[in-house]
NUBA-857649 format. One record per residue (C-alpha): x negated, y, z negated; chain; residue in one letter. Coordinates in steps of 0.05 Angstrom, whole numbers, plus 32768, in hexadecimal, padded with zeros to 4 digits. Example, Ala and Ser with C-alpha at 12.3 -4.5 7.8 and 13.67 -1.06 7.14 Angstrom:
REM NUBA-857649
(node (7F0A; 7FA6; 7F64); A; A);
(node (7EEF; 7FEB; 7F71); A; S);
This chain:
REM NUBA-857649
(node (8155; 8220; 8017); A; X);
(node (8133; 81E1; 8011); A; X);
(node (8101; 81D2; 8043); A; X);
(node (80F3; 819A; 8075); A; X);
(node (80BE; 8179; 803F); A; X);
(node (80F1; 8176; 8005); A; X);
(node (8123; 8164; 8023); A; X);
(node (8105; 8125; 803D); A; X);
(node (80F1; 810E; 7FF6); A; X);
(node (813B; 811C; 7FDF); A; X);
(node (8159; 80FA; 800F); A; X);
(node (812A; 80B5; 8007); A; X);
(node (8137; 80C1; 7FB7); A; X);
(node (817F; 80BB; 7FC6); A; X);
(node (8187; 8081; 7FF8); A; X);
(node (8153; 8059; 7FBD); A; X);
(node (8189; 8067; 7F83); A; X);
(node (81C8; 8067; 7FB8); A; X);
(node (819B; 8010; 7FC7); A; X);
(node (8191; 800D; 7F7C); A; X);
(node (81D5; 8019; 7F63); A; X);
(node (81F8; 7FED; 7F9A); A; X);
(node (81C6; 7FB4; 7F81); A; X);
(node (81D8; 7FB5; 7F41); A; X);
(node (8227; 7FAD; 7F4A); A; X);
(node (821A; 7F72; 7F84); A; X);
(node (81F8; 7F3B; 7F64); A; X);
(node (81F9; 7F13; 7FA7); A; X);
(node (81D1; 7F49; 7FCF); A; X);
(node (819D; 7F4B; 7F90); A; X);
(node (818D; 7F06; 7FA5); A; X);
(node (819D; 7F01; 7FEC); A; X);
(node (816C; 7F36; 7FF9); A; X);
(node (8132; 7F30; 7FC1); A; X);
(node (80EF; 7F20; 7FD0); A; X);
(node (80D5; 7EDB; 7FD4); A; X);
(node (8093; 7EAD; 7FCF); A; X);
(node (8083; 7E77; 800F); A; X);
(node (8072; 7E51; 7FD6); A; X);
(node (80AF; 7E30; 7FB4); A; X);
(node (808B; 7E26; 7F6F); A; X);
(node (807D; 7E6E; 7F6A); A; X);
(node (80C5; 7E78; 7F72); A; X);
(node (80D4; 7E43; 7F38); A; X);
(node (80A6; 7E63; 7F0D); A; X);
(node (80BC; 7EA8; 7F0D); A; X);
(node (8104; 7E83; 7EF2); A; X);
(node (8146; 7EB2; 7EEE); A; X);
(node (8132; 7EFF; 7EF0); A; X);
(node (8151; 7F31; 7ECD); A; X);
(node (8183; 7F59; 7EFE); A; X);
(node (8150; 7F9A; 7EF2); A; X);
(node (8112; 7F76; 7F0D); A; X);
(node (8139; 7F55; 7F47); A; X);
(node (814F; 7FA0; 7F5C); A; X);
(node (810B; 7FBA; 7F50); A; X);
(node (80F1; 7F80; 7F83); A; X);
(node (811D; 7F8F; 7FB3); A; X);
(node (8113; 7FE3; 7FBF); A; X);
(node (80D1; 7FD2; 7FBD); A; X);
(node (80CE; 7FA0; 7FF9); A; X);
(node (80FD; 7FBE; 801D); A; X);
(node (8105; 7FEA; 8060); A; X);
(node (8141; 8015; 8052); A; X);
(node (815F; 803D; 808E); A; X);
(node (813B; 807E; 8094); A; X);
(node (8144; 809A; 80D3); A; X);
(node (8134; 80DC; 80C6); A; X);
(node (80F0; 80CC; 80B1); A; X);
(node (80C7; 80C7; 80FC); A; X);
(node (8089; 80F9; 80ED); A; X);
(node (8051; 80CD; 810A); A; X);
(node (803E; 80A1; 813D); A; X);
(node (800B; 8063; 814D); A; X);
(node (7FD3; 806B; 817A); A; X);
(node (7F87; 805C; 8187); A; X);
(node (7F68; 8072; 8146); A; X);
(node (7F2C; 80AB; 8144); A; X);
(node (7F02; 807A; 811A); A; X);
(node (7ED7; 804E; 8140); A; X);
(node (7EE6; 8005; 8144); A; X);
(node (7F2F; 800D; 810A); A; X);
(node (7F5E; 7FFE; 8143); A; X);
(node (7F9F; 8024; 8144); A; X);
(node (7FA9; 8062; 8111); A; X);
(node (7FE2; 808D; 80F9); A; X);
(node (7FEE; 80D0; 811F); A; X);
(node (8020; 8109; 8108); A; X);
(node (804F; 811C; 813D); A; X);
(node (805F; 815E; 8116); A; X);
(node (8043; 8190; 80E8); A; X);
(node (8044; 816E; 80A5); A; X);
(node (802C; 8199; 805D); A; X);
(node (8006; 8188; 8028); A; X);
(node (803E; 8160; 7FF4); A; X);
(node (806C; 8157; 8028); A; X);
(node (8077; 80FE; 8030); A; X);
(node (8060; 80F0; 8071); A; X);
(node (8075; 80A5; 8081); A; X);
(node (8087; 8067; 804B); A; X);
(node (8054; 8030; 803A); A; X);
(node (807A; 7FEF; 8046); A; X);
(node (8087; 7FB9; 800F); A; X);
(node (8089; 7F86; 804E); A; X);
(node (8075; 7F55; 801A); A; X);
(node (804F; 7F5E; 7FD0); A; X);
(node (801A; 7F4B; 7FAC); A; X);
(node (8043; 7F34; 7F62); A; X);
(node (8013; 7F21; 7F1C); A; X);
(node (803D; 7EE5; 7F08); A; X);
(node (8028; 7EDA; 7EB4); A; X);
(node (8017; 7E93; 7EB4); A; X);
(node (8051; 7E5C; 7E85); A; X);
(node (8022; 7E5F; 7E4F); A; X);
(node (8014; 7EAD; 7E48); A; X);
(node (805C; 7EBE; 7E40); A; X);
(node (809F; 7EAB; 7E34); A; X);
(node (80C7; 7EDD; 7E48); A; X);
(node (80C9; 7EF6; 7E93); A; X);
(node (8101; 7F22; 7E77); A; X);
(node (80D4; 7F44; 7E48); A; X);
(node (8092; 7F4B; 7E7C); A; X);
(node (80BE; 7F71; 7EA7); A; X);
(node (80DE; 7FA0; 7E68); A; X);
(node (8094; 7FAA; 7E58); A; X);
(node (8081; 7FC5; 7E9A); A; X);
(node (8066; 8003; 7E8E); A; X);
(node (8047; 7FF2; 7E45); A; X);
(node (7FFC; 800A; 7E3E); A; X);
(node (7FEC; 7FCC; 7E10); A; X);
(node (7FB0; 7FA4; 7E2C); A; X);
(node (7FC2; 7F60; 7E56); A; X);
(node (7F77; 7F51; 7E65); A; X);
(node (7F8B; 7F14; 7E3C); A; X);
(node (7FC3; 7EFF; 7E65); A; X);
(node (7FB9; 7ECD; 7E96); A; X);
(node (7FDA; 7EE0; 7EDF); A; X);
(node (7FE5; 7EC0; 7F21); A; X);
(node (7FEB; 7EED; 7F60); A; X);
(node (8025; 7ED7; 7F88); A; X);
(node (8042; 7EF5; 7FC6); A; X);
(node (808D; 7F07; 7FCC); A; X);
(node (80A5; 7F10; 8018); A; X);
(node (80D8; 7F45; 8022); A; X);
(node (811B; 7F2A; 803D); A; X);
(node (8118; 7F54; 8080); A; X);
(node (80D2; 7F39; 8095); A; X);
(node (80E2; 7F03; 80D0); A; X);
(node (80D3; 7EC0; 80BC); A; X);
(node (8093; 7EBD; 80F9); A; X);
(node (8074; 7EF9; 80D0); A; X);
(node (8079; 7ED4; 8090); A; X);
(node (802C; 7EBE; 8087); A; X);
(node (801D; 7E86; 8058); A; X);
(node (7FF5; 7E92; 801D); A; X);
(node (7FB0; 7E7F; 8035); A; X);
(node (7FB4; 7EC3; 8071); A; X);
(node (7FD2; 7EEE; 8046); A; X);
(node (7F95; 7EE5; 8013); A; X);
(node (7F58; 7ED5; 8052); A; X);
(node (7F7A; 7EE6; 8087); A; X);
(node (7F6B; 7EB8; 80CD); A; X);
(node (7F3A; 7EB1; 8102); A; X);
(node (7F66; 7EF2; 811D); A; X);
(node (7F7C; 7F17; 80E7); A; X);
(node (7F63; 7F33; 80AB); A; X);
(node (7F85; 7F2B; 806C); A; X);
(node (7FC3; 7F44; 805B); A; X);
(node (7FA9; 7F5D; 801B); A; X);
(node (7F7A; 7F8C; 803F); A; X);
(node (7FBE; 7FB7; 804C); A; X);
(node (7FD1; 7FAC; 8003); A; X);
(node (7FD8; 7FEF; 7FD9); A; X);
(node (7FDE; 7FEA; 7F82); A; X);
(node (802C; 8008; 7F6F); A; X);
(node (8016; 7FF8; 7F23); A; X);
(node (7FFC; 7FBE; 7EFA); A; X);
(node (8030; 7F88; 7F18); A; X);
(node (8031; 7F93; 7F60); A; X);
(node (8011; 7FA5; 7F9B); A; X);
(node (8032; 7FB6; 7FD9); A; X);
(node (801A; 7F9B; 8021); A; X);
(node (8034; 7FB2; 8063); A; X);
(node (802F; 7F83; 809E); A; X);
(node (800E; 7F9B; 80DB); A; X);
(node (803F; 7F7D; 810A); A; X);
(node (8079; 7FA4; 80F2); A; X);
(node (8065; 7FDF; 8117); A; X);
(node (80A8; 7FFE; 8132); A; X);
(node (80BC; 8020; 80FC); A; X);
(node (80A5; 806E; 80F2); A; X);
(node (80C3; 8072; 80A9); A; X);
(node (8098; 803A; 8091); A; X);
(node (804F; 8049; 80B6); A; X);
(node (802C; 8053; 807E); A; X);
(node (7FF8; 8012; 807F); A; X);
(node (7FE7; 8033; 80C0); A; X);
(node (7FB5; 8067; 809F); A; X);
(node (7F6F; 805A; 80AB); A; X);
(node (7F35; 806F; 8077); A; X);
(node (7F13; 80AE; 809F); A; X);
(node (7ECB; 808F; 807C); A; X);
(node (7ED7; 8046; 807B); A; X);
(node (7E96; 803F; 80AF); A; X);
(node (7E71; 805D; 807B); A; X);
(node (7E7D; 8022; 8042); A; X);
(node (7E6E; 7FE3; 8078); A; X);
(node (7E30; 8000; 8093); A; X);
(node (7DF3; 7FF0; 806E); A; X);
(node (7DDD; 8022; 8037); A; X);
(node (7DA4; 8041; 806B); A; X);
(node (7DCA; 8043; 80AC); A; X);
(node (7DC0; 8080; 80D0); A; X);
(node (7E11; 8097; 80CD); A; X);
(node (7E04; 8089; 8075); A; X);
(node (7DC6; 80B0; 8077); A; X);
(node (7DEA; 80EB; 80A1); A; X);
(node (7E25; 80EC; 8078); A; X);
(node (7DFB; 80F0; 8035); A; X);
(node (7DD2; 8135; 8056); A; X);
(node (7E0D; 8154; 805D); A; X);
(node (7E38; 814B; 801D); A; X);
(node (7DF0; 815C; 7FF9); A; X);
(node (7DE0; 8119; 7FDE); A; X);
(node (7D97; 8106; 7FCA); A; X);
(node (7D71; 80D9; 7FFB); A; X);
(node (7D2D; 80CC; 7FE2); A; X);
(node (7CED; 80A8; 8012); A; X);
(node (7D1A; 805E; 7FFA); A; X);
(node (7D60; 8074; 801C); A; X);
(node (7DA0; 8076; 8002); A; X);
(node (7DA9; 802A; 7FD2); A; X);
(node (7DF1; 8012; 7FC9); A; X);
(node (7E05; 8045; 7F9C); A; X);
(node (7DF2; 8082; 7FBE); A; X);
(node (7E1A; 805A; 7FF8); A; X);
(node (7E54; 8055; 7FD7); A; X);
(node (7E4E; 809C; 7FC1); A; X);
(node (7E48; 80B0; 800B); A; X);
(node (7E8D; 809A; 801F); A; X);
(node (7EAE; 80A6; 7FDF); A; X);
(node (7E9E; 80E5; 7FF3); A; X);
(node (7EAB; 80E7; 8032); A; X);
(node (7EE4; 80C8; 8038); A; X);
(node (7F0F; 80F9; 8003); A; X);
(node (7EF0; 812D; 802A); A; X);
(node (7F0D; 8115; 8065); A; X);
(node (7F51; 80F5; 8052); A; X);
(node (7F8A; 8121; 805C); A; X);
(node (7FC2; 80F3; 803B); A; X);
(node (7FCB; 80C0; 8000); A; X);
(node (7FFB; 8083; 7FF3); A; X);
(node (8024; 808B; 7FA3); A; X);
(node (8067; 8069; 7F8E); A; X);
(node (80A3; 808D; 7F8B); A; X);
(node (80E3; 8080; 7F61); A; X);
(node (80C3; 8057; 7F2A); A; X);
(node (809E; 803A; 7F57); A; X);
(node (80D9; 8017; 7F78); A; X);
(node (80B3; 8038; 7FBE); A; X);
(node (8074; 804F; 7FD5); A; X);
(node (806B; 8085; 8008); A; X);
(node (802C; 80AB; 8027); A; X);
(node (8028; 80F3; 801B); A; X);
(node (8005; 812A; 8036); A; X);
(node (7FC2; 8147; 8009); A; X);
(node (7FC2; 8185; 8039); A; X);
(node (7FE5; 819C; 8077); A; X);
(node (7FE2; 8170; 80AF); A; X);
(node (7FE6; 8187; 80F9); A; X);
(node (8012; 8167; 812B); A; X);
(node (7FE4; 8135; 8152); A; X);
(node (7FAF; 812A; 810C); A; X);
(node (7F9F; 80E4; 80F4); A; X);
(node (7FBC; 80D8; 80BB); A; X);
(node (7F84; 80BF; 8089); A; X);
(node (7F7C; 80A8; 8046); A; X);
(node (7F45; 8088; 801C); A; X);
(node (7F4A; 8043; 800D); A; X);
(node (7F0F; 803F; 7FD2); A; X);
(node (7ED4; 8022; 7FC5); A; X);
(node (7EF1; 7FEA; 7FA8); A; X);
(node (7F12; 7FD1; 7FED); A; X);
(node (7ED4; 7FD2; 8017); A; X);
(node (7EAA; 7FAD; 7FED); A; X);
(node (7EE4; 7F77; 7FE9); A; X);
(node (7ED6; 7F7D; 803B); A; X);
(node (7E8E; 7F84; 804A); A; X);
């Protein structure tokens, strides 16, 4: 028999190619409900998409219907001063997909006019392992079609964020080479899609400064070296790296050829655990 965990997967797997298929035959809800830019150029630019890339754009910014996917909860997160977190409400194991990471709106690499000539053949040549250092790029932002049009933020807060928010980008998370998801943190009603709830368990860690007393703790007891001079940046970064896969219980991957990305379990989660993941290196020194 196949349990809770499986199940799940299977059934999201299903409803994806059950979306996919009834995209392809309805060329009117390709474009009714594919993602687009605030900015109209960006639009232009992209020209006419092949019918594979507009289905591909939708899945992957869409909220499908998945009511029997409400394993977690929001509430007051454990780590100091990160706001709200993501709770299980159940027992959860290790593989088993705990919530979706929403493709609210996403982060797109649009080749520049003069790098290609083809936006047919960019997308056929998705997954090639050839090297496009030498290809220029433009980030754009595609909105998915169920966002309401208050939540839509212009280009400027999605990249720097405002006086009151932070950037959307800090809630983006890599699919592959092309695009990014981002989940918006005012579409929180939605179990199934909860996933850019998760907080980094050592995130302190990477804004304090390398000799902080918390840094310095943490580095005595994964075993790290600290000489009469304290930790330096590296031995910092070390210190969460660390810390924070020790502590994460849960990571965000794509699903479906990466038409979806959901957050799975890394080990077995206890009904009432924050769920937690590691964000990287990389992301807090884009934010200290």
């Amino acid at each position: 028999m196949m349990d809770k965990g499986c199940k799940i997967t299977t059934e999201i797997q299903r409803i994806l190619i059950e979306h996919q298929l009834d995209l392809h035959s309805n060329a009117s809800k390709r474009q009714t409900l594919h993602p687009q830019s605030t900015v109209e150029a960006d639009n232009e630019n992209r020209g006419e998409l092949p019918s594979d890339q507009l289905v591909h754009e939708v899945l992957l910014s869409s909220r499908l219907h998945l009511p029997f996917l409400r394993r977690t909860k929001l509430g007051p997160s454990t780590i100091v001063g990160a706001g709200r977190g993501l709770f299980a409400t159940e027992n959860i194991s290790k593989g088993e997909v705990i919530t979706c990471y929403p493709g609210d709106a996403l982060l797109y690499d649009l080749p520049l006019p003069d790098d290609t000539d083809d936006m047919n053949e960019k997308f056929v040549d998705y997954d090639d392992d050839e090297d496009d250092d030498d290809v220029g790029t433009e980030t754009i932002v595609l909105w998915g079609s169920h966002v309401p049009p208050n939540d839509v933020w212009d280009e400027d807060t999605v990249f720097d964020g405002s006086e009151s928010t932070i950037p959307l980008t800090s809630y983006a998370v890599s699919v592959d080479d092309h695009y990014s998801v981002m989940g918006h943190p005012a579409l929180d009603t939605d179990p199934a899609y909860y996933g850019h709830f998760a907080n980094d368990g050592a995130g302190h860690l990477a804004l304090e400064g390398p000799n902080s007393q918390n840094n310095l703790q943490a580095a005595i007891e994964l075993g790290l070296d600290t000489d009469e001079d304290g930790l330096g940046v590296e031995m910092n970064i070390a210190a969460y790296v660390l810390r924070s896969l020790e502590v994460a219980n849960a990571w965000h991957k794509s699903i479906a050829d990466g038409s979806h990305v959901v957050t799975v379990a890394t080990r077995d989660i206890k009904a009432g655990e924050e769920v937690l993941v590691t964000y990287g290196p990389d992301f807090w020194l884009g934010h200290s």
